[in-house]
N, C-alpha and C positions, 0 to 999 in steps of 0.2 A: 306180370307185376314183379318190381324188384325194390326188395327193400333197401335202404342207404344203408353204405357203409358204417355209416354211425349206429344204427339200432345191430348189426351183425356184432359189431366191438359189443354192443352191449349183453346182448345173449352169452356172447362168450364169455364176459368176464364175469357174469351169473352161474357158467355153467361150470367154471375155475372156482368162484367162491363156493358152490355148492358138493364142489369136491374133496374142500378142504374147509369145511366147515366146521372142526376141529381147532383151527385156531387161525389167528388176522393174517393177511398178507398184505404185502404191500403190491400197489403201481406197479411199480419197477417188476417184480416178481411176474403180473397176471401178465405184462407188457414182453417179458423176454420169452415167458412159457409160449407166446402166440407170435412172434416175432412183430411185435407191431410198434407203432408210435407212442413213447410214453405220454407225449405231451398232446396228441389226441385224447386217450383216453383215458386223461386227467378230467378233460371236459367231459369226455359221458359219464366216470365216475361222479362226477359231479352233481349231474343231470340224475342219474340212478336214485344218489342219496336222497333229492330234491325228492324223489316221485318216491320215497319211502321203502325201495329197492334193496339201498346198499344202505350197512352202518358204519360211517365214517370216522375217524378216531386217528388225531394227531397227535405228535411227540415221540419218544422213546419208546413207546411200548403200543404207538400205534398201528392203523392198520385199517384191511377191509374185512366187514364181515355181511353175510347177510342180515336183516332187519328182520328175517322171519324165516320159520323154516319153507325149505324148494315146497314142499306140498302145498305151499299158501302163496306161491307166487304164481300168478297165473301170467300165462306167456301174451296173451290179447291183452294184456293192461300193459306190459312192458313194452308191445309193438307201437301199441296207440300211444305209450307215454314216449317214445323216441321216435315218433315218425311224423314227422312237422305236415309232411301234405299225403293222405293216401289217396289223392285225387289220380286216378287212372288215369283220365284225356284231358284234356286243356277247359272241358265244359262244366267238368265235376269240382273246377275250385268252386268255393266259396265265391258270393260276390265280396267284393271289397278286398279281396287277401291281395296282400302288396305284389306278391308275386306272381302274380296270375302266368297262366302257362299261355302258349297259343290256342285261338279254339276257342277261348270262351266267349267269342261273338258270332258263334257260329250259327249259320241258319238254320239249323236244326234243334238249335237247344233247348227249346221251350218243348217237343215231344217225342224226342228219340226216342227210338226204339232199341238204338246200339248204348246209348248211355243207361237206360233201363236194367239191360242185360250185364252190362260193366259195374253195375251196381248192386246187381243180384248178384256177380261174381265173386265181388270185396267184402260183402258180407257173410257169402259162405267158407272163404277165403279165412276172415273173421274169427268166425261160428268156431272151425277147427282148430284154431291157436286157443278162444275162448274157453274151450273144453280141454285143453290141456295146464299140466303143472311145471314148473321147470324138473319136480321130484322124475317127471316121466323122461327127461333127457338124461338124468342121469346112469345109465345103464353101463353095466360092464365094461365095455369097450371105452368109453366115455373118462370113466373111474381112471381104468388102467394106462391110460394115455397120458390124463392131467397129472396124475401123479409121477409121469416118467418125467413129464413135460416140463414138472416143477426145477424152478434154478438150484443145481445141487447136488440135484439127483442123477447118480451114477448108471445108463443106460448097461445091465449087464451084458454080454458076450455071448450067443446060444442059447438065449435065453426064448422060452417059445411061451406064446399065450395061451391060457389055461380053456 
């Protein structure tokens, strides 16, 4: 299983706001600290705020911030809120979904034993994101990074992690 690039942007820039949750940043900011597309992820910030994620805030003095604190965000609502198909094999869409993959006319579909197993996979797959907080990514290593990472911020010289 691989998640789209689109839901990874978005962890990150959960995992950025929950660093500096002390005060707004901007796009531009979470976008240089991670070397990415700002105008990618304009649209997942977008998508975020929609799914009650991020708290959006324009003008002068705006910004991003979390909507809630990391302890109340749980990482299986943010994978399921950014990942448009967690369909494993071509048999697992939906019927009707416009995009159907290859596979879903396959002569087995009606009682796999491999889709069975693929599905008991996504679910415990699932399970372990569901049990977690984004509070749990945030650990030392994590902390000390985003904040070097932050635009500004002077990497010092011989400087060694604690």
């Amino acid at each position: 299983m691989r998640l789209t690039l689109y839901t990874d942007y978005a962890l990150r820039t959960l995992l950025y706001l929950g660093v500096h949750a002390d005060r707004r940043v901007s796009i531009r900011e979470v976008a240089l600290a991670y070397g990415i597309s700002e105008n990618h992820l304009v649209k997942v910030i977008h998508h975020l705020g929609k799914g009650g994620f991020v708290d959006t805030l324009r003008g002068r003095n705006g910004g991003l911030m979390l909507s809630r604190p990391p302890e109340q965000i749980n990482l299986g609502d943010v994978v399921r809120h950014t990942e448009d198909d967690m369909a494993l094999v071509g048999c697992m869409v939906p019927l009707g979904k416009e995009n159907a993959r290859a596979g879903e006319g396959c002569v087995l579909a009606s009682g796999c034993t491999l889709r069975g197993m693929l599905g008991e996979a996504l679910g415990a797959f699932m399970a372990v994101l569901d049990g977690r907080t984004l509070a749990e990514l945030l650990g030392p290593y994590e902390v000390k990074t985003l904040r070097e990472a932050a635009p500004g911020t002077e990497k010092k010289t011989g400087e060694t992690a604690e």
